[in-house]
N, C-alpha and C positions, 0 to 999 in steps of 0.2 A: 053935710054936702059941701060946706065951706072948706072943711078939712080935706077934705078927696081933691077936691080942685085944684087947692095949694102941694098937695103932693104930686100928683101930677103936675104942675110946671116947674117941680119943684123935679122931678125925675127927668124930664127933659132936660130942663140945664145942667142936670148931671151927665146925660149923654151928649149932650153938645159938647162939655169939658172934657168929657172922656176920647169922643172922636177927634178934638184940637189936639190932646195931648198926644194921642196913637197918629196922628197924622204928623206934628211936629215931631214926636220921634223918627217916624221915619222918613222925615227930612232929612235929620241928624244926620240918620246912619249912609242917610243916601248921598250926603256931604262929604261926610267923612270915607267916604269911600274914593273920592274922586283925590289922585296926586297932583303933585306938584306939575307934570309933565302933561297929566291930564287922562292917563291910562288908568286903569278900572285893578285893585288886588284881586277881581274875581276874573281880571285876563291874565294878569300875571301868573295866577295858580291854573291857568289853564295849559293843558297837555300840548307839545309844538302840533304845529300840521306839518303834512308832508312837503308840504314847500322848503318850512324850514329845516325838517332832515334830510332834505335834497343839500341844501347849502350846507347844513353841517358837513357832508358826508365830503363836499367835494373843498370844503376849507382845511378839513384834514389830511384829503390826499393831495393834496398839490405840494407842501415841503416833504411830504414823504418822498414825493416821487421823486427831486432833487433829493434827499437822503439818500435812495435806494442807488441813484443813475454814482452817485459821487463816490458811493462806498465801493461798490462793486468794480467800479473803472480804476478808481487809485490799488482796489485789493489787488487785481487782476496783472497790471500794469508794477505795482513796484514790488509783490509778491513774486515776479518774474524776474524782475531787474539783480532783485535779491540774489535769486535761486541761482543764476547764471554769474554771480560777483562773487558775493560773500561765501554763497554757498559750494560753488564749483573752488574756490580760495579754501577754504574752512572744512569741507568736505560736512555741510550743514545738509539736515533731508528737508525735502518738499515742503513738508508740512513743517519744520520751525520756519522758513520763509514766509510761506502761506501768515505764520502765527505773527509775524513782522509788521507784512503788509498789512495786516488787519488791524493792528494797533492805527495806521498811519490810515488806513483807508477809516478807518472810525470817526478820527478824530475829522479829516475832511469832510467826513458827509454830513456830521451836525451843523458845521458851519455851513455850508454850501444848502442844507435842507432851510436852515434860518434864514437864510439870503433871499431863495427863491421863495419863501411864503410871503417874507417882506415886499420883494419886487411883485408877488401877485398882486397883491393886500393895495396898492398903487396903482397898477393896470386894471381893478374894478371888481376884486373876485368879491362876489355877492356874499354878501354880511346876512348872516341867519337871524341874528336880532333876535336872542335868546334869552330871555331872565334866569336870574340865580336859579328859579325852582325848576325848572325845565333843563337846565342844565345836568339838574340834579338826576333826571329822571332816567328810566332805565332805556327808554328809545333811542334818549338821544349818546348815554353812553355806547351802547353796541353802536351805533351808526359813526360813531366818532370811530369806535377801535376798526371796525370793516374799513371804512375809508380809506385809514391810515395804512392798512394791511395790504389792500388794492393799490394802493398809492406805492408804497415800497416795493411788493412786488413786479408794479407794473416799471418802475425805474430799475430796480436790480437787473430785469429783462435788459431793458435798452443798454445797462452796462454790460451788458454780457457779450455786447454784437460787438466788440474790439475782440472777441476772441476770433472773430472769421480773419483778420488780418494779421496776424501774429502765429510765428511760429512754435507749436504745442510743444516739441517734442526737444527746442536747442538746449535746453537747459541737461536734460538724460543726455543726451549726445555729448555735452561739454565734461559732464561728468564721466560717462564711461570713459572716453575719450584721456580723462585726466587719471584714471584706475588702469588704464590700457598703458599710457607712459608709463607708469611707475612697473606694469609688470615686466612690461618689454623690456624695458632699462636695466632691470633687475636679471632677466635671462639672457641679454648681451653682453654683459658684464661676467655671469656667470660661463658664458661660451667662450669669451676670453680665455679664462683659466682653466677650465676642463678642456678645449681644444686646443691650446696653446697656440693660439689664431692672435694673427694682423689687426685684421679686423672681422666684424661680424655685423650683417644687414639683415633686417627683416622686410621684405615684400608682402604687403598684402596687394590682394586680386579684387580688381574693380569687375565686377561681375558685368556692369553694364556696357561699358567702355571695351573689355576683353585687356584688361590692362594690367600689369603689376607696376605697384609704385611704392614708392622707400618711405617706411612706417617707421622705423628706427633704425639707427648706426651706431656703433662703437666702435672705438679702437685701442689701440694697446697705448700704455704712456708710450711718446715721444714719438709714434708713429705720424698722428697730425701734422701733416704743412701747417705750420702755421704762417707761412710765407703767404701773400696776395698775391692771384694768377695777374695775366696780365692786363686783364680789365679793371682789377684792384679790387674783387670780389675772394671772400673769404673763404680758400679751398674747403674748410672743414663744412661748407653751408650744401658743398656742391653735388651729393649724395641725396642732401634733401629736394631736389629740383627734378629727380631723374624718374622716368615712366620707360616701361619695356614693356613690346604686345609679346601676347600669352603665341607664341611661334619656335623654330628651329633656329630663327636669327638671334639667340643670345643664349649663352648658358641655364640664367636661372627661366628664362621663357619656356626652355626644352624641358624642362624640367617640372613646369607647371601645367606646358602643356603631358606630358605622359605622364605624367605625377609618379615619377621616379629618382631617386637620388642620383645623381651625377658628380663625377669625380674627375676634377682635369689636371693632371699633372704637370702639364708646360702648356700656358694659359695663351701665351703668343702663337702656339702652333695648333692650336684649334678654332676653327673659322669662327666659330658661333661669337667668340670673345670679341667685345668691342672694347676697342683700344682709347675710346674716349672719354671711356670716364678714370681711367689712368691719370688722363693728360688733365682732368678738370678738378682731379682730386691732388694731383702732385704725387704721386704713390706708382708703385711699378708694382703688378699684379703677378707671380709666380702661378701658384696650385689652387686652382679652388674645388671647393664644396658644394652642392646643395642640396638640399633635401626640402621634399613637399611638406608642408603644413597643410594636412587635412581635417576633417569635422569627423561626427560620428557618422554619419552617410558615405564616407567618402570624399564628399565635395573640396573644392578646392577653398581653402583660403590664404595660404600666402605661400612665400618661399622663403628659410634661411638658407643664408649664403655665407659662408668662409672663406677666408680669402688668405693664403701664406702662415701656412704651419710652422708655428718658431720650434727649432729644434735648438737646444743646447751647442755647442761649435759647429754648425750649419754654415759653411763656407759656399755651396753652390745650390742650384736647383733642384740637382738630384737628392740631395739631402732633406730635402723641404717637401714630401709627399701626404696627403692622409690617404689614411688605410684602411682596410675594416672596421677595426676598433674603432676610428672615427667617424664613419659614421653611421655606426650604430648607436654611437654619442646622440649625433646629431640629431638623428629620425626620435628619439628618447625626448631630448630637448622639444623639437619638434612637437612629439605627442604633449608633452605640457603645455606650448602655447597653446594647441587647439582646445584642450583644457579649461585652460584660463579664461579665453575667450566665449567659450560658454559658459563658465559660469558666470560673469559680466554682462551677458545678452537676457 
């Protein structure tokens, strides 16, 4: 009986030591659990809430969106600047431009994206206050990469509205424009010597105006004034200034308007001639030519015009005429400008 007794309180202060020890352990652990800061590892292994993927979401798009706005405006802007300098110079296409500005619009938008996250980062943009493991986790990477996607996007948009005030299309204009010199040049040059012409002008037809205006001029060596009229402007400039309406009051007008070649042998004795581009060019006008430059429909687009057939010992007027052969020269000539000029359009 004695012995039953003694084990018995002898089995309770084994479980009083046993529950001290199970209680003092999990003090321990319940110690060791608390940090320096005073936050719990079983909140830190905890998955973020939506509050905090809300901040993540919008801490990643805010330098995007300066990224997106900086790259798009610099690409847009000196990928133009390009295309219309170096390129209209260089005879470079669209796209090595484009491939320019993109270098220059890159490098601005990381700077410019770092800027504005800093300057957010200052003005109060809400800090998601994220641990290393939650960083890690898969929610918060998708909601970082969407962010940032929406973010660029949404800035690429805003740089794209400098395209309403900027015009699309000067850069192609500069260029045809610079393809249209060289061929024009090329067949006044050439009309020189197969017509044995003065000179030779190209009219093209302002459709809207009803207008022909001087696209290109040549002349023969030594024909050029180079004399200054008496305002002290450069006669050779004075062809380029000149506009004729599409009418019976001018030779190449009559001409544009019936869109038929015309042939004047004594230039002073037919009214339609005006005697003042003689007098602004320094030049005395004998015989002229024209012939219509039309399209494939028909339509109108410009006039050549010939001006003083050089004959070989050509002493007078009479000697100085075109004839058939000239201008079927001509209207030939002619059919290749219009040529030319479609394939360029």
């Amino acid at each position: 009986m004695v012995v039953v007794e003694r084990l018995g309180v002898a089995g309770a202060r084994g479980r009083r030591i046993l529950g001290s020890t199970i209680c003092a352990a999990r003090g321990r652990r319940v110690f060791s659990t608390i940090s320096a800061d005073g936050s719990s590892p079983s909140n830190a292994r905890a998955p973020p809430s939506y509050t905090q993927l809300w901040k993540q979401a919008v801490a990643s798009a805010v330098p995007m969106v300066g990224f997106g706005f900086m790259d798009n405006t610099i690409m847009i802007h000196a990928g133009e600047y390009l295309d219309t300098t170096v390129g209209v110079t260089f005879g470079l296409s669209t796209l090595t431009a484009a491939a320019m500005g993109q270098v220059m619009s890159d490098f601005s938008g990381v700077i410019f994206g770092g800027t504005v996250g800093a300057l957010a980062a200052r003005c109060g943009l809400p800090d998601p206050q994220l641990t290393d493991f939650q960083m890690r986790t898969r929610a918060v990477r998708w909601v970082s990469v969407g962010g940032a996607a929406i973010g660029v996007l949404f800035g690429c948009t805003l740089g794209m509205t400098s395209l309403l005030f900027m015009d699309l299309t000067r850069a192609d204009r500069e260029k045809r424009a610079k393809q249209l010199d060289a061929v024009f040049s090329a067949v006044m040059r050439n009309s020189l010597h197969v017509l044995s012409t003065e000179r030779t002008t190209l009219w093209l037809y302002d459709a809207d105006k009803r207008e022909l205006w001087t696209r290109a001029s040549c002349a023969a060596p030594g024909v050029d004034a180079a004399e200054p009229d008496s305002g002290g402007n450069d006669r050779r400039d004075a062809l380029k200034l000149v506009r004729l309406d599409v009418d019976d009051t001018s030779v190449a007008g009559a001409c544009a308007l019936h869109k038929k070649s015309i042939v004047v042998p004594h230039a002073y004795a037919d009214p339609r001639f005006n005697a003042k581009v003689d007098r602004r060019t320094g030049l005395r006008t004998e015989s002229i030519l024209v012939t219509p430059v039309l399209d494939k429909t028909g339509g109108l687009v410009g006039v050549l015009q010939c001006i003083n057939k050089r004959l070989p010992h050509a002493h007078n007027d009479a000697e100085r005429p075109f004839g058939e052969e000239d201008v079927r020269i001509a209207e030939m000539l002619s059919l290749h400008i219009s040529m030319f000029i479609d394939a360029l359009d």
